[in-house]
C-alpha positions in Angstrom: -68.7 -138.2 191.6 -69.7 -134.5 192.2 -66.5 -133.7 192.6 -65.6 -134.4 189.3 -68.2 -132.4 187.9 -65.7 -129.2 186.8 -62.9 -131.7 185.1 -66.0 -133.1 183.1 -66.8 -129.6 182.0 -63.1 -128.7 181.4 -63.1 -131.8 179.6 -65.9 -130.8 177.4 -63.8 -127.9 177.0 -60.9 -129.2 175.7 -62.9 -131.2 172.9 -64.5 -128.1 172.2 -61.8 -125.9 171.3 -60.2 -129.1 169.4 -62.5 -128.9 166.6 -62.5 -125.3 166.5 -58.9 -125.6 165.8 -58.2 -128.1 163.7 -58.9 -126.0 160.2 -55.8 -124.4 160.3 -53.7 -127.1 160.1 -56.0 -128.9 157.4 -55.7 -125.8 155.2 -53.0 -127.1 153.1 -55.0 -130.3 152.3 -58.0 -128.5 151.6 -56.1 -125.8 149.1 -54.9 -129.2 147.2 -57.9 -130.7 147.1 -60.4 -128.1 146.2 -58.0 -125.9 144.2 -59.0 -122.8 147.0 -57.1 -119.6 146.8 -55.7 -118.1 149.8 -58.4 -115.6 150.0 -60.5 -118.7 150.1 -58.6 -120.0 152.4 -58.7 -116.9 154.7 -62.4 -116.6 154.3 -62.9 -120.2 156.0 -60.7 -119.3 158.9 -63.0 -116.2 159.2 -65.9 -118.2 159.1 -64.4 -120.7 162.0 -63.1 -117.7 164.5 -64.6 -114.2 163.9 -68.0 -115.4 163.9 -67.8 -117.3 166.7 -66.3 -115.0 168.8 -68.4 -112.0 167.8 -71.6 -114.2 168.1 -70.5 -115.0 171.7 -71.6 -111.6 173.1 -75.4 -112.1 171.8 -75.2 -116.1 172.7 -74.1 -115.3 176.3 -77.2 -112.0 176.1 -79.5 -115.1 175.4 -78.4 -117.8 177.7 -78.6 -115.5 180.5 -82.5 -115.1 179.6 -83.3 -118.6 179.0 -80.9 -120.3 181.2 -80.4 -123.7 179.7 -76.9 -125.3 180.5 -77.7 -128.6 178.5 -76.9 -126.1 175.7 -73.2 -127.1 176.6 -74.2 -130.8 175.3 -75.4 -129.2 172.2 -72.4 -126.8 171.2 -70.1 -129.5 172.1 -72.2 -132.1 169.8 -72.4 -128.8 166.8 -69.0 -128.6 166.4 -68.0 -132.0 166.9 -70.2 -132.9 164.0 -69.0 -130.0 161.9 -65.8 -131.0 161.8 -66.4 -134.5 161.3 -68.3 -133.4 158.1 -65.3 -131.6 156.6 -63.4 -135.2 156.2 -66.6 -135.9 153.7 -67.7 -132.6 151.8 -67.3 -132.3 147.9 -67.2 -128.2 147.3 -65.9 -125.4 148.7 -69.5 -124.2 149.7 -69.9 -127.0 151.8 -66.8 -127.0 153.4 -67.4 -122.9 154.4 -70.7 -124.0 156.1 -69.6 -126.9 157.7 -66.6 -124.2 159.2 -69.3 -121.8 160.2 -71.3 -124.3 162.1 -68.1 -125.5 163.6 -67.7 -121.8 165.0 -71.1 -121.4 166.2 -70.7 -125.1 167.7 -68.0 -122.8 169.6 -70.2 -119.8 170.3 -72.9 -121.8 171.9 -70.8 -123.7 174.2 -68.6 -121.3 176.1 -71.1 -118.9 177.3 -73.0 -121.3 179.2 -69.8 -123.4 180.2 -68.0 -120.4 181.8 -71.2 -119.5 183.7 -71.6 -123.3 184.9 -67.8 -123.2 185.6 -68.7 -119.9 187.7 -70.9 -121.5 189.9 -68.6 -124.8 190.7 -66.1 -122.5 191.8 -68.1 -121.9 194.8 -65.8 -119.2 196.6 -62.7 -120.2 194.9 -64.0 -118.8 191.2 -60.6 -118.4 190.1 -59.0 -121.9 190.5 -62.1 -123.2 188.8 -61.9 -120.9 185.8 -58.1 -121.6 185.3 -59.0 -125.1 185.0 -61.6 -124.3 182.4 -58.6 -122.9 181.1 -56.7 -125.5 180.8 -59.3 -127.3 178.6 -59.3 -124.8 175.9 -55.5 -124.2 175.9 -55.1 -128.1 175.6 -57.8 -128.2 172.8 -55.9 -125.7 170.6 -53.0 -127.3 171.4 -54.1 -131.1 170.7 -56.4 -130.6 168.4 -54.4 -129.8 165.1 -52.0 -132.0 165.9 -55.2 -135.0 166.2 -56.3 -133.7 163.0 -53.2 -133.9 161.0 -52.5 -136.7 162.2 -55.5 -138.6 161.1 -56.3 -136.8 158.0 -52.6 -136.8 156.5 -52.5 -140.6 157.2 -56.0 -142.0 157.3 -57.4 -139.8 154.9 -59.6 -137.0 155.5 -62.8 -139.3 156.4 -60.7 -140.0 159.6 -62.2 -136.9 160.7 -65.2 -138.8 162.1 -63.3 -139.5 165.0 -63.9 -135.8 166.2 -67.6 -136.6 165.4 -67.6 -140.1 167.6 -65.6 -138.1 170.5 -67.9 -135.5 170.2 -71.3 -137.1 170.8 -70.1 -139.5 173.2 -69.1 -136.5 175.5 -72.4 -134.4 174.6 -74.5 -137.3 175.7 -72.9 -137.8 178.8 -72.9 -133.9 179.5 -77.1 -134.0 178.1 -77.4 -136.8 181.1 -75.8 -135.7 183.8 -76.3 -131.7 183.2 -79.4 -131.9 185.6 -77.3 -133.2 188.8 -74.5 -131.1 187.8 -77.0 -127.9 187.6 -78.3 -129.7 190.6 -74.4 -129.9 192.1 -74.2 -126.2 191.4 -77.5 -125.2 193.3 -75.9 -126.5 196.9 -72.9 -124.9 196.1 -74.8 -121.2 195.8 -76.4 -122.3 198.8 -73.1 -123.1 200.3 -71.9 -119.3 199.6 -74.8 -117.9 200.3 -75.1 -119.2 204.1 -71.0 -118.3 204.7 -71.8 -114.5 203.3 -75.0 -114.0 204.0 -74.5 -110.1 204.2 -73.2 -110.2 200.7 -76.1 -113.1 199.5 -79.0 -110.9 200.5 -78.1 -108.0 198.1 -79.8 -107.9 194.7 -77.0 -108.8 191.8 -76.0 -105.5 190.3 -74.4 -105.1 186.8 -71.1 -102.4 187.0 -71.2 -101.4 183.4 -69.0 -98.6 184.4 -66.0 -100.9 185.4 -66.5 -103.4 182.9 -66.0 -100.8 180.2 -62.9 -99.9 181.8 -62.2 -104.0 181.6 -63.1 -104.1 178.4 -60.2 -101.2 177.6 -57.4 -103.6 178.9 -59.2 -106.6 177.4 -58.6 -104.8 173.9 -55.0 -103.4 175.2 -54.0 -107.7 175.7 -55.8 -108.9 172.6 -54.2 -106.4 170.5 -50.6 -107.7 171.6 -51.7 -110.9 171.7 -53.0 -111.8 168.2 -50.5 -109.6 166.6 -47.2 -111.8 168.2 -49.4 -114.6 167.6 -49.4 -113.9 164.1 -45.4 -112.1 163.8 -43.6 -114.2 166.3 -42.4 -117.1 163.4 -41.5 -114.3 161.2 -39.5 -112.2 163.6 -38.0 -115.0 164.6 -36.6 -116.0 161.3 -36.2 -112.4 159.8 -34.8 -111.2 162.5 -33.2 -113.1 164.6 -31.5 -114.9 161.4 -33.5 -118.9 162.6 -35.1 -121.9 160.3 -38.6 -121.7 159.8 -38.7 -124.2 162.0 -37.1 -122.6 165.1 -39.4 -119.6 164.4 -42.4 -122.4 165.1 -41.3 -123.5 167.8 -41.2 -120.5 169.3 -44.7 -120.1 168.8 -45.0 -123.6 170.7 -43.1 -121.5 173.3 -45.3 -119.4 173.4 -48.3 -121.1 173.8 -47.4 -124.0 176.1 -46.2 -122.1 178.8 -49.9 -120.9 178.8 -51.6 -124.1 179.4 -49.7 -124.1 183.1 -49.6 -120.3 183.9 -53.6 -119.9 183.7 -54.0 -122.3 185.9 -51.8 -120.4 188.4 -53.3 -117.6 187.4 -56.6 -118.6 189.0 -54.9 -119.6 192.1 -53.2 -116.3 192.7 -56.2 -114.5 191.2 -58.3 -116.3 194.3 -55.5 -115.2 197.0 -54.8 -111.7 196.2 -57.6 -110.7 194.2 -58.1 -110.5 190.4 -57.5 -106.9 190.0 -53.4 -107.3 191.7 -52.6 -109.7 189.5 -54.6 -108.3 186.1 -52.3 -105.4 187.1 -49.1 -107.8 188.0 -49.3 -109.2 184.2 -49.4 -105.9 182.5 -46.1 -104.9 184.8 -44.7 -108.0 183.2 -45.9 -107.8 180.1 -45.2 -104.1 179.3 -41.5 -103.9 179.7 -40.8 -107.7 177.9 -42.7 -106.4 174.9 -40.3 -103.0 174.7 -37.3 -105.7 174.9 -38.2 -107.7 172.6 -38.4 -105.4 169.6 -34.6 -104.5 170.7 -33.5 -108.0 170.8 -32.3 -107.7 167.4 -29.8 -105.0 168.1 -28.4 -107.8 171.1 -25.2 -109.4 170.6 -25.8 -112.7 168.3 -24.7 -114.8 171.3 -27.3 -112.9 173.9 -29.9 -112.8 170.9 -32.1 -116.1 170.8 -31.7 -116.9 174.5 -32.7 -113.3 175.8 -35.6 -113.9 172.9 -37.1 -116.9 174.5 -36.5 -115.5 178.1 -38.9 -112.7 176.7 -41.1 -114.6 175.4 -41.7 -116.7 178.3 -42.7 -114.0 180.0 -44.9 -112.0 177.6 -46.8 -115.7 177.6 -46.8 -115.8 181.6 -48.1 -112.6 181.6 -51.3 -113.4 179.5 -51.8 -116.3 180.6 -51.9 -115.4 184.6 -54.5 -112.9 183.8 -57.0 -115.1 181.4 -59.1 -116.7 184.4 -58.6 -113.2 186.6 -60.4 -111.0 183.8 -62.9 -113.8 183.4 -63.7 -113.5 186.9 -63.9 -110.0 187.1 -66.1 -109.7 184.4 -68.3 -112.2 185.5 -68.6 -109.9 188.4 -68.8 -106.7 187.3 -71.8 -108.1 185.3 -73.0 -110.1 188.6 -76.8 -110.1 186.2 -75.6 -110.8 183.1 -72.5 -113.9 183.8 -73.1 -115.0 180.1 -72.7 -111.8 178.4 -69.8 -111.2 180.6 -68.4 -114.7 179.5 -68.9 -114.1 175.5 -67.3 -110.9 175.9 -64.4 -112.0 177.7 -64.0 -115.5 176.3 -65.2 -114.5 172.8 -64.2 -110.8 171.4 -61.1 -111.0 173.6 -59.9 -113.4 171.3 -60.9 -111.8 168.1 -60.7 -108.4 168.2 -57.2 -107.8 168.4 -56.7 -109.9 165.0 -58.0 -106.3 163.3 -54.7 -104.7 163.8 -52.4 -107.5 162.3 -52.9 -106.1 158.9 -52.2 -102.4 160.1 -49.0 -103.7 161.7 -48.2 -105.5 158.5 -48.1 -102.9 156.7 -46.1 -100.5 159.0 -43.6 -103.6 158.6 -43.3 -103.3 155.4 -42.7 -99.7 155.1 -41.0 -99.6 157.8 -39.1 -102.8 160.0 -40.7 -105.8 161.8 -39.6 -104.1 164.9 -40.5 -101.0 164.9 -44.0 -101.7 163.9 -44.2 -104.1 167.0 -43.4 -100.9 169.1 -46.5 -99.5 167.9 -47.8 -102.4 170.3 -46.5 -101.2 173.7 -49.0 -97.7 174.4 -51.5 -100.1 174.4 -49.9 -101.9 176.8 -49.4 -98.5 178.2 -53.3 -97.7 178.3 -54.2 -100.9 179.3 -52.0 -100.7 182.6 -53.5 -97.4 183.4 -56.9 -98.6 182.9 -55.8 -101.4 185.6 -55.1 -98.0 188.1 -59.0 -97.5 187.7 -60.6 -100.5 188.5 -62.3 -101.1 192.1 -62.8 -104.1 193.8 -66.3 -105.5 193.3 -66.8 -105.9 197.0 -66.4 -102.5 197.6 -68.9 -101.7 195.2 -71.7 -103.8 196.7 
C-alpha cells in the first residue's frame, strides 16, 4: 500500500483545488440569487484566491516550525466544508466568509502537501511533484464543471457532495498520515545512506538564488494570469471567433497542462530543473511575440497558427511548474514550506495585479499591443534563468 501513498496525496490534491475552484462558475447563480453586483462579485473571488495564496507564504513559515502533516487532513476537510456551506447560506455576508474559509481551507493544505510530496519523491523529486501536479490541474479543471453540474440541476444544496467527498478523504488522510509520515522517514533514510557525503551537511537556505527564482516566478505569473484572463477576448476580438471558440481556447490552454507538468517533472529529474526552467522560457518567449502578430496572419493561417501558439505558451508553463517547485524547495533546503507557499501560492496570484494595467493599455491602445508589453518580462525572466546555480554546487 506504501506505494500508493503519493497518488493518495495527489488525490487529496485534486479535491483540494476542486472546491477552491468551483465559485467561479457559481457566480452567475449567486448574482441571481442574492442580487450581488459585480464588484460583489469580484470581492468573493478575491476572498477565495488572493488570500489564499498570499496566506500561503506565512502558512508554509509556520508549518515548517511546527511540523504537522495531519494539517493536510484538516485543509482538505476546511475547504470541503466551505463549499458545501455555500449550497445553504442566506446573505451575501455569509457567502463571503464561507469563500474565505474555502481559501484558507487552500492555504493550509498545500504547504504541508508539497513538503510531504517532497519527501515521497525520494531522489526522483521531480516526477513526484509533477504528479502533485496533476491533482491540482485536474481539480481546477473538474471542479467547476462538478459544481455546475450539481447546483444548476440539483439545486444549490447539492453542494454537500463536496462536503461528503471532502471528509471522507480527510479522515482517511487523518488515519493514515502517521504511516505515511512514517513511509516518508525510510525514504530520507533511503537517500541519505546512497549520498551520504551530501546527507551529513547541515541544510542550508540560498536566499540569494531564490530571489533570483522568485524574479522568473513573477516574469511566468505575469504572462500567465494576464492570457489567462485575455485569451477568450483576443480570441473573439481579434481573431473574428464565437464566444464560444474563444472558451475553448482557454480549455486549450489549460488541458495541455494537466499532461506537460507531469513531463515536466520527469525531464526536470533527468537534466536538472534549472535546463529545463530555462528550456520553457526559450519556448515561451518567442510564442508570446507571435502571438500578438497573429492577427496581422492571413485569415486562413490565423486560428490554426493561434492554437499552435498557444499549445506551446501552455507546454512551456506547464514543464516548468514541478521544476521551480523543486528548485525552490531546495534553495530553501530549511524552510521546504515557505519555499512551497511561495511557489505554489504567490506564483499564482501575483501576476493577476497587472491584468488591470494591461486592460487599460487595451483600451487606449489594442489588445495586441498591450500583450507585447508582456514579452520583457519574459525577457528578464530568461536572463534571471542565466544566473541561477545548481544547488549541488552550492553545498
Amino acid at each position: 500500500m506504501q506505494k500508493y501513498y503519493p497518488y493518495l496525496i495527489t488525490l487529496s490534491h485534486m479535491i483540494n483545488d476542486s472546491c477552491q475552484s468551483v465559485l467561479p462558475a457559481l457566480l452567475p447563480l449567486f448574482i441571481y440569487t442574492y442580487g450581488l453586483s459585480l464588484e460583489q462579485a469580484g470581492f468573493l473571488i478575491l476572498a477565495n484566491t488572493a488570500l489564499s495564496s498570499l496566506l500561503q507564504p506565512l502558512l508554509g513559515y509556520i508549518s515548517d516550525k511546527i511540523n504537522q502533516p495531519r494539517l493536510i487532513a484538516m485543509g482538505v476537510l476546511l475547504s470541503a466544508c466551505s463549499t458545501g456551506m455555500m449550497g445553504f447560506v442566506t446573505s451575501y455576508e455569509s457567502l463571503l466568509i464561507c469563500a474565505t474559509l474555502a481559501g484558507v481551507g487552500s492555504s493550509i493544505f498545500h504547504p504541508e502537501g508539497a513538503k510531504i510530496m517532497n519527501r515521497l519523491g525520494g531522489g526522483k523529486k521531480g516526477k513526484a511533484m509533477g504528479t502533485f501536479a496533476i491533482g491540482g490541474s485536474s481539480g481546477f479543471a473538474i471542479g467547476p464543471l462538478f459544481a455546475g453540474a450539481i447546483a444548476y440541476t440539483v439545486g444549490p444544496h447539492g453542494l454537500a457532495a463536496f462536503t461528503v467527498v471532502g471528509i471522507l478523504i480527510s479522515s482517511v488522510l487523518f488515519v493514515l498520515m502517521p504511516r505515511i509520515v512514517s513511509y516518508a522517514c525510510t525514504i530520507d533514510q533511503a537517500v541519505a545512506a546512497e549520498n551520504p557525503t551530501v546527507a551529513a551537511k547541515p541544510l542550508k537556505n540560498y536566499w540569494k538564488y531564490f530571489g533570483i527564482l522568485f524574479i522568473i516566478i513573477l516574469s511566468q505569473s505575469v504572462n500567465f494570469r494576464v492570457i489567462n484572463a485575455f485569451i477568450p477576448i483576443f480570441w473573439t476580438r481579434e481573431l473574428g471567433t464565437s464566444p464560444e471558440q474563444g472558451s475553448f481556447a482557454l480549455t486549450v490552454f489549460f488541458s495541455i497542462g494537466i499532461f506537460m507538468t507531469y513531463i515536466g517533472g520527469l525531464l526536470g529529474d533527468k537534466y536538472g530543473p534549472i535546463k529545463i526552467i530555462r528550456l520553457s522560457l526559450l519556448i515561451w518567449l518567442p510564442a508570446m511575440f507571435l502571438l500578438t502578430e497573429v492577427p496581422t496572419f492571413s485569415p486562413a493561417i490565423m486560428l490554426p497558427v493561434g492554437y499552435l501558439l498557444l499549445l506551446m505558451i501552455g507546454a512551456a508553463k506547464a514543464i516548468s511548474y514541478s521544476p521551480v517547485i523543486v528548485l525552490g524547495q531546495t534553495y530553501l533546503a530549511k524552510s521546504i514550506g515557505f519555499a512551497s507557499g511561495i511557489t505554489l501560492g504567490v506564483s499564482q496570484t501575483i501576476g493577476g495585479i497587472i491584468a488591470p494595467v494591461v486592460g487599460n493599455l487595451a483600451d487606449t491602445y489594442s489588445l495586441p499591443t498591450a500583450m507585447m508589453t508582456l514579452v520583457p518580462f519574459l525577457v528578464v525572466g530568461l536572463g534571471a534563468s542565466l544566473l541561477l546555480k545548481d544547488p549541488k554546487k552550492l553545498q
